[in-house]
N, C-alpha and C positions, 0 to 999 in steps of 0.2 A: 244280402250282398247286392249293390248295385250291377247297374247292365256295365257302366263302366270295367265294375270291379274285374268282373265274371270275363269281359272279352280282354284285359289286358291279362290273366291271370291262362285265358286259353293259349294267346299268342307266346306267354314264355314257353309253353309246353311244344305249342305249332309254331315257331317265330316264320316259318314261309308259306304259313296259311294266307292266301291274299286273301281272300273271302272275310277272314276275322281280322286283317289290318287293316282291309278298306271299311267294317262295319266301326270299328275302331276307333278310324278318322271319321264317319260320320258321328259317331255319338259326340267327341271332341267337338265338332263342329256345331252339337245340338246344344251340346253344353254353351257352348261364346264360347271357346279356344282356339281361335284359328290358327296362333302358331303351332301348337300339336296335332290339328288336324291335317296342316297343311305337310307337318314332318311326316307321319304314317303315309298321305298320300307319298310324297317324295317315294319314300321307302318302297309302298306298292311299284311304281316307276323302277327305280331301280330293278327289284325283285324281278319284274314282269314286265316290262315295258310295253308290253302290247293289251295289256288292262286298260278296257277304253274309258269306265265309269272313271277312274284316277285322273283322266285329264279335265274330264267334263266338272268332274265337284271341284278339283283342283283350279282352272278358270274361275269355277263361282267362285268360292275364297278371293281367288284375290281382288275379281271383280271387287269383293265386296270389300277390302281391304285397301282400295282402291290405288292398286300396282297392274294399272291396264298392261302396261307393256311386257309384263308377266305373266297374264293372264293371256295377251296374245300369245303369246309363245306355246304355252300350253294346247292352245286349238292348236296353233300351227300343226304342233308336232302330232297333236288326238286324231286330226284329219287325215296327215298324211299315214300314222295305224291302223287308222279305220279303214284307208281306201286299200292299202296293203291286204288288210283281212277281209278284203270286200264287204265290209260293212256299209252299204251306202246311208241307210238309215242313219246313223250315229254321224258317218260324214258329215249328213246333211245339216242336223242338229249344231253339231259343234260350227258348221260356217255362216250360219243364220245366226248364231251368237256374236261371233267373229265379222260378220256383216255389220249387225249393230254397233259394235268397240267403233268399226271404223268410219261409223257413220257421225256420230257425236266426236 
């Protein structure tokens, strides 16, 4: 059975495991899906909204999908959770990405 197979077959059982819908959205993502990669991320969001890896991959995506002004949003909102959660670290990450967007 695929890694795919194996974490979507976990999350019917877990459907509010974040941990296995954000690994989820990364395999999607390893795959080339980024519409489904970026739906599970959503989903982590929803579910948890203070899951900071969900903004940050969720950015990359779109970066890479190239929906800047989506991907800004995304820091926006990664930053202002992380500063919430005092995560300065991750702050910093997601506004040096965010720096860049705004630079080009």
């Amino acid at each position: 059975m695929s890694r795919l197979k194996q974490l979507q077959k976990l999350l019917e059982t877990s459907p509010d495991d974040i941990e296995v819908r954000y690994m989820l959205a990364m395999e999607f993502k390893a795959e080339g899906d980024a519409r489904l990669a970026l739906q599970h991320l959503d989903e982590c969001l929803e579910r948890h909204p203070d899951y900071l890896p969900a903004f940050l991959q969720k950015a990359h995506l779109l970066i890479a999908e190239k929906r800047i002004p989506e991907a800004r949003q995304s820091l926006e909102e990664g930053i202002a959770q992380a500063k919430a959660a005092g995560n300065q670290h991750a702050a910093s990450q997601m506004q040096e990405i965010l720096s860049h967007l705004s630079a080009s």
